[in-house]
C-alpha positions in Angstrom: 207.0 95.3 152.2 204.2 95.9 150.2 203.6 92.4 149.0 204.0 90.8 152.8 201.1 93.1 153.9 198.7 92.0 151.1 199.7 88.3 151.9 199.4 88.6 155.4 202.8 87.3 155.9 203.8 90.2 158.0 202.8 90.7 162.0 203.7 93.9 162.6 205.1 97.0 160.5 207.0 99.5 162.1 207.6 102.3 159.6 210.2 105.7 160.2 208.5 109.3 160.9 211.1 110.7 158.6 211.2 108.9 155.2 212.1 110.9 152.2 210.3 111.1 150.2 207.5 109.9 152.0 205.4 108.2 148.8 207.5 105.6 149.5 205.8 104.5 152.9 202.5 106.6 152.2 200.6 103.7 151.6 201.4 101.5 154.1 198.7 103.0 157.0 196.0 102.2 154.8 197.2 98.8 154.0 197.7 97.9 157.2 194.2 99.2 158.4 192.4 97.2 155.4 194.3 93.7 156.0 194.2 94.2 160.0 197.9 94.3 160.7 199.3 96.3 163.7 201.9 98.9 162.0 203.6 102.0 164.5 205.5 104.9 164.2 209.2 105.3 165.3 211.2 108.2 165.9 214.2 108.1 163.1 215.0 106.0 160.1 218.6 106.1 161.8 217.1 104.3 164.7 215.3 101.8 162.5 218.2 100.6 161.3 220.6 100.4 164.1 217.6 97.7 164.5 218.0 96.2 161.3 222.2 96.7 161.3 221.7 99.2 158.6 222.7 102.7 158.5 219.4 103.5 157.3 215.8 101.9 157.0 212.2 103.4 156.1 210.3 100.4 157.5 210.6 97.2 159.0 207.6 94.4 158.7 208.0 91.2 161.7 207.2 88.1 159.9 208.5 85.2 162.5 209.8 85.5 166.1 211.0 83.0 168.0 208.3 81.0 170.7 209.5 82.6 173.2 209.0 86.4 171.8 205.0 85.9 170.9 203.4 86.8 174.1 205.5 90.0 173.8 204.3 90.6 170.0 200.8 89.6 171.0 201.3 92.6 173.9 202.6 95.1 171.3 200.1 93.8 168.4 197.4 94.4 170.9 199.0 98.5 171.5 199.6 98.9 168.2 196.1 98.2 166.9 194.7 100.5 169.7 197.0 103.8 169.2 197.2 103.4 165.6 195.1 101.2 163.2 191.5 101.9 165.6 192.6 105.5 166.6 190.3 107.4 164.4 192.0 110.9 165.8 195.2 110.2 163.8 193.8 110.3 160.8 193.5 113.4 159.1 190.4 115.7 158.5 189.6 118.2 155.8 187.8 121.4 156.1 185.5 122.2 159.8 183.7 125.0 158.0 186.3 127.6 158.7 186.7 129.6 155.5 189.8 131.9 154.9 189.5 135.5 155.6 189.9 136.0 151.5 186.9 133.3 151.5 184.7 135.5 153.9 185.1 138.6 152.8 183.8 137.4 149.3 180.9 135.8 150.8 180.2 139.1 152.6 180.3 140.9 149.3 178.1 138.6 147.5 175.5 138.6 150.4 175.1 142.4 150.4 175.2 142.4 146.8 171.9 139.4 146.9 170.3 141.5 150.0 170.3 144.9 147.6 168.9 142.7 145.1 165.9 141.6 147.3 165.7 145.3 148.3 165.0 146.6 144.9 162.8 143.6 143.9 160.4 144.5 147.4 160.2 148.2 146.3 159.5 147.0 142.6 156.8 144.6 144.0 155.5 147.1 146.6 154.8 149.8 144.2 153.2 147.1 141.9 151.0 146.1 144.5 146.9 147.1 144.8 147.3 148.8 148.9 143.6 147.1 149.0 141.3 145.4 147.2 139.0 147.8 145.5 136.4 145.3 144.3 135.5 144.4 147.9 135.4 147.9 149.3 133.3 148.5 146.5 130.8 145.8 147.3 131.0 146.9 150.8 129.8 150.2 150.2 127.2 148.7 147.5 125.8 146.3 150.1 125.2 149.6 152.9 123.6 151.8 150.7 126.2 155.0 150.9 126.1 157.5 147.8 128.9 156.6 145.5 131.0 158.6 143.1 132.7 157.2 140.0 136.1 157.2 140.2 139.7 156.0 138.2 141.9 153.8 139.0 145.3 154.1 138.0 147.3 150.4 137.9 151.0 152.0 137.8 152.9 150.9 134.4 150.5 149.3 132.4 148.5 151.7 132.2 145.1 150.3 132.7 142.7 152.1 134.5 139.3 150.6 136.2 136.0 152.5 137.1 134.8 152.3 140.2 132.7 153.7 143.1 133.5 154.7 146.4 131.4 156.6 149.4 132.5 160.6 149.9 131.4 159.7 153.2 133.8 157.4 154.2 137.3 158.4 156.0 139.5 155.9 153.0 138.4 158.8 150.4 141.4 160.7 151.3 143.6 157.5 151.3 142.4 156.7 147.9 142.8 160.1 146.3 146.5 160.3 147.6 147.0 156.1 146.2 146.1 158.1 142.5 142.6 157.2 142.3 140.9 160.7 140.9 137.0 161.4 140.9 136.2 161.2 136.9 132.4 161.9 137.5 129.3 162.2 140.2 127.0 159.2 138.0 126.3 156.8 140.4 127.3 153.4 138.2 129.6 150.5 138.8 131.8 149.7 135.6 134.7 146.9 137.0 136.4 144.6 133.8 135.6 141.1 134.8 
C-alpha cells in the first residue's frame, strides 16, 4: 500500500476506522496528503472486505477502473480531497492553553510565592531609600538665607552618617527628626562628603 502511494500508482485509498493495531495504517494520511492522493475513512474493516471478498481488510488503494467508472472516481476524488486531505479540522491539535487543575494550582503557588518575594524586596528597598534629597533642601535653605543648625544623618545599615544643615524654621524639621536625623550642634557650617 505503502509503495503505490509513493509511486503514485494508486487513485484513491480508502483505509478502515478500526485497524488493530493502528501503526499499521497510521501513516497513510500523511502520505496521502504529501503525494496529493484522495484517501477516506470507512466504517469497518468487515465492510472493507466484503468489498475486497475478504473477511477482513485494513485498507484498500484503487489503482485502475474501467472507462466507464472515471467520471465517478473523478466525483469521489474530488469529495475526498475536500473532506479529508484539505480539511484542516481533522487533524489534530495539541494543547489551547488550558492547563490541568494540578498545573494551576502550582502556578498559583509559585506566583504567590514570587509576589511575597517582590514584597520583601519593596520594603528592603523602601527602608534603604533617602525619603528626600537632603543636598538640595540644603541648598535651598542656603540660597534663602534661613538660620541653619548642624545636623546627622543617619543612612540605615551602613552606618555612614553625613553633616548637614537645615532651617528650625521650617515645618520638614519635625519630619526630619522623626526620619532619624538628630541636631548634633547649633554651628552654622555645611560639612556634605562629595
Amino acid at each position: 500500500m505503502t509503495q503505490l502511494v509513493e509511486d503514485g500508482t494508486a487513485k484513491l485509498v480508502v483505509i478502515a476506522h478500526d485497524v488493530d493495531p493502528v501503526e499499521t495504517v497510521v501513516h497513510l494520511p500523511a502520505l496521502c496528503r504529501a503525494k496529493d492522493v484522495p484517501f477516506c475513512f470507512v466504517r469497518g474493516k468487515a465492510n472493507l472486505g466484503k468489498f475486497c471478498h475478504m473477511k477482513n481488510a485494513t485498507c484498500v488503494a484503487l489503482t485502475d477502473v474501467h472507462k466507464e467508472d472515471i467520471a465517478d472516481l473523478q466525483t469521489l476524488s474530488k469529495q475526498f480531497m475536500e473532506g479529508y486531505n484539505k480539511n484542516e479540522k481533522l487533524r489534530r491539535t495539541w494543547g489551547g492553553g488550558v492547563m490541568g487543575i494540578k498545573n494551576q494550582h502550582m502556578v498559583a503557588r509559585r506566583e504567590k510565592i514570587r509576589e511575597i518575594e517582590l514584597a520583601k524586596k519593596a520594603n528592603t528597598e523602601l527602608n534603604k531609600e533617602t525619603p528626600f534629597d537632603l543636598k538640595e533642601y540644603i541648598e535651598g535653605n542656603m540660597e534663602s538665607g534661613n538660620a541653619c543648625e548642624t545636623v546627622q544623618f543617619n543612612f540605615g545599615a551602613e552606618g555612614c552618617a553625613e553633616e548637614a544643615e537645615y532651617s528650625p524654621m521650617d515645618d520638614d524639621a519635625a519630619g526630619l527628626v522623626y526620619m532619624g536625623i538628630t541636631t548634633k550642634s547649633k554651628k552654622p557650617k555645611l560639612d556634605l562628603p562629595g
